[in-house]
C-alpha positions in Angstrom: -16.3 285.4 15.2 -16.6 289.2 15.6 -18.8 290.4 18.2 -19.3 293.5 20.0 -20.9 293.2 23.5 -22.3 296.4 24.9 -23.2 297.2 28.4 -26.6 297.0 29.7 -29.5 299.6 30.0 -29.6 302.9 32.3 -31.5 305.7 33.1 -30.3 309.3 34.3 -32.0 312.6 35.5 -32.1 315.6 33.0 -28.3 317.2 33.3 -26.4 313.7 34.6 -24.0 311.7 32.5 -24.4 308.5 31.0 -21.0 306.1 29.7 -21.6 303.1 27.3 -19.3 300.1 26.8 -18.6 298.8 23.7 -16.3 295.4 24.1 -14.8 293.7 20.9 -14.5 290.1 20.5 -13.0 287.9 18.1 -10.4 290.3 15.8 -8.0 292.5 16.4 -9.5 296.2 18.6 -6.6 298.3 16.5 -7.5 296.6 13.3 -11.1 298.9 12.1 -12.4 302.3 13.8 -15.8 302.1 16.1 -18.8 304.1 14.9 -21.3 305.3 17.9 -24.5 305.2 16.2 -27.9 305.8 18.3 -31.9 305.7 17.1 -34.0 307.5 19.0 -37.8 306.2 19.3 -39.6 306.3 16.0 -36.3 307.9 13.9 -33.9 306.9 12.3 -30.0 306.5 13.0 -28.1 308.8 13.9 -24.1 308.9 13.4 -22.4 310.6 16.5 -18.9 310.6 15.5 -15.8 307.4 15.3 -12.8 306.3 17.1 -9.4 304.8 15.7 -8.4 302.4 18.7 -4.9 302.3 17.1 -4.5 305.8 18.4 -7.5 307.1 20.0 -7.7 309.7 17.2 -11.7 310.8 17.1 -14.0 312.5 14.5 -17.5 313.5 16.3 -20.6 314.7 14.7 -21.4 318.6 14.5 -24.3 317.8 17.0 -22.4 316.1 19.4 -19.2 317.6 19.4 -20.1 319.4 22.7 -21.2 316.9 24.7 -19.4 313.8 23.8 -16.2 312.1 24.0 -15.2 308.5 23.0 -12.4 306.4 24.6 -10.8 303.1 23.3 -8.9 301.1 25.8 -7.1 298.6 24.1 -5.4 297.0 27.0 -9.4 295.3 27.3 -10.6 296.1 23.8 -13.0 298.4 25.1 -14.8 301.4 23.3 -16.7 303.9 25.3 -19.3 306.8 24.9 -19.9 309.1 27.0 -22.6 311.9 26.9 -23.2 314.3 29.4 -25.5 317.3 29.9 -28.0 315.0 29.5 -32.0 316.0 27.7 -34.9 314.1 27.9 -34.5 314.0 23.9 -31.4 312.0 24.5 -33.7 308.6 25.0 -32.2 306.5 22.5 -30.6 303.0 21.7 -26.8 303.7 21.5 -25.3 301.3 19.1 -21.5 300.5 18.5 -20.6 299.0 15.0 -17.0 298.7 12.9 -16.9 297.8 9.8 -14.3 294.6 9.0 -13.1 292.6 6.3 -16.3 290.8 6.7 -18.4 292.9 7.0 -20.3 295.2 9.4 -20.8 294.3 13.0 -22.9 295.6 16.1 -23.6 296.2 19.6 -26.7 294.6 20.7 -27.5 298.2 21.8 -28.0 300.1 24.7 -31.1 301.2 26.3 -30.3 305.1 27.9 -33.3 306.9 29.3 -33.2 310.4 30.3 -36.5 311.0 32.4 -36.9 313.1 35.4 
């Protein structure tokens, strides 16, 4: 059974940095890319970029590109998120999904709250 287990909630200050695990279950890590995904209160998804695990090659979102980077570590079949520079507006549920032969998968999310 595919499952992706994320880590759990956190809050930061304006300006800190905030890293989310993403850990994959029941396939093989190299096999489909990870989207990062996050929905902000009352909006909609928002894509913020992939990650191949096979080689770590990224694509990232225009709006994101600045202040993001992913990371797959395939020795624990891990993918990570990390934003920094972070803004109040940056309260969100972070999601991790792939999409695999049956189907698309996610994170159970992850609470990040940016308050001062």
């Amino acid at each position: 059974e595919v499952q992706l287990v994320q880590s759990g909630a956190e809050l930061r200050n304006p300006g800190a940095s905030v890293k989310v695990s993403c850990k994959a279950l029941g396939y093989i890590f190299t096999s489909y890319y990870i989207d990062w995904v996050r929905q902000a209160p009352g909006q909609g998804l928002e894509w913020m970029g992939r990650i191949d695990p096979e080689n770590n090659g990224t694509k990232y979102a225009r709006n994101f590109q600045d202040r993001v980077t992913f990371d797959a570590d395939t020795s624990t079949n891990t993918a990570y998120v990390e934003l920094t520079s972070l803004r109040i507006e940056d309260t969100a549920v972070y999601y991790c999904t792939t999409r695999g032969r049956g189907g698309d998968y996610w994170g159970q999310g992850t609470q990040v709250t940016v308050s001062v």
